[in-house]
Phi, psi and omega in degrees: 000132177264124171252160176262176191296156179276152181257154204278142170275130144336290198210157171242137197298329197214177188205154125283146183261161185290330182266024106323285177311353171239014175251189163294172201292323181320349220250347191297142200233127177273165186195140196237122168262086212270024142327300183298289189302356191234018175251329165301355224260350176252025205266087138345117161230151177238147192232151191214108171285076196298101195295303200287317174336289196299329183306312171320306205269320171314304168314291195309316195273350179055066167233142163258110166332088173284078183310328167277333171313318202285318153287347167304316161287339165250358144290020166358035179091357185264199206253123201266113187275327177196164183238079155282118206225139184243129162204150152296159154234163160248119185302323192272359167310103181268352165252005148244015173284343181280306217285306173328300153322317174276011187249321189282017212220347194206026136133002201259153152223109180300124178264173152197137166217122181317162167297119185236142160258124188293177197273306179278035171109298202290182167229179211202143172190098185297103174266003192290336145303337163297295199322315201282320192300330158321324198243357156252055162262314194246359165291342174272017188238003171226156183266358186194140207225128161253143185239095192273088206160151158233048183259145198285333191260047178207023170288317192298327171269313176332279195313315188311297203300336173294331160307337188269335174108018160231128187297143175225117178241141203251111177229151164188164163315113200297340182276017195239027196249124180282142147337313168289335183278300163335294216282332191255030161260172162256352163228177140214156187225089176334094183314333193288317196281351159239032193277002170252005153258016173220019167296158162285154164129000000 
């Protein structure tokens, strides 16, 4: 898969620093401009949830997700059009069909595709085409797209949407994060580094 060149921004909510960029992926330094963050504040946003991604990302960071917290943050004051969150389900889970309630009940709109089991035991329920088509559906009505997944293979509607004239922020576990998503975003935000404004607690 080929991407095109990213088109140059004025300005950014978040940046690499150049010495970053020539160092390892390990070594990349973020830099937040907040100037840029108090010019949004009247910017239509749409938020796109990877559910497992996050879940994963949770796992690691050993945090329990506080989901209004979490919107509350990523909607940063701005005019919030939907909220979308993807997960697989298992139908007969009678606790994550309660937790799946409380969300569509509390500002989210649930995507859901059953669960399948793969040959060697686990199970798996891919959304990343609901997610991308979802986010070019929804590029003419916001000036900004949060996106949440460090999955690599959603680089690619990143990229489409900036052609179209929309900032896209990347927020993930910066070691479950592709390379490729990170370069075609327009921020990125490291989930370890704000878990504590989205934490339980």
């Amino acid at each position: 898969m080929q991407l095109l060149p990213k088109p140059q921004r004025d300005s950014q909510l978040l940046k690499l620093s150049e010495s970053a960029q020539l160092t390892e992926r390990s070594q990349l330094q973020i830099v937040e401009n907040s100037e840029a963050v108090e010019c949004a504040k009247s910017d239509r946003v749409v938020i796109f949830i990877d559910g497992a991604n996050l879940f994963y990302a949770a796992a690691h960071l050993n945090i329990d997700i506080d989901y209004a917290k979490l919107l509350y943050y990523l909607t940063k004051g701005r005019r919030l059009v939907r909220a979308y969150f993807y997960t697989g389900v298992d139908r007969n889970n009678d606790k994550q069909q309660g937790f799946l309630m409380w969300m569509r009940h509390n500002g989210y709109r649930v995507i859901t595709k059953d669960v399948i089991q793969l040959p060697d035991g686990s199970k798996k329920a891919n959304l990343d085409v609901e997610i991308a088509v979802d986010m070019m559906k929804l590029a003419s009505y916001c000036e900004r797209v949060v996106l949440v997944s460090g999955d690599g293979d959603l680089a690619y509607v990143v990229n489409a949407l900036s052609y179209q004239g929309v900032q896209v922020e990347v927020l993930s576990l910066y070691s479950m994060t592709s390379d490729s998503l990170i370069k075609v975003a327009d921020c990125y935000t490291d989930l370890g580094s704000i878990k504590q404004h989205i934490q339980k607690g």
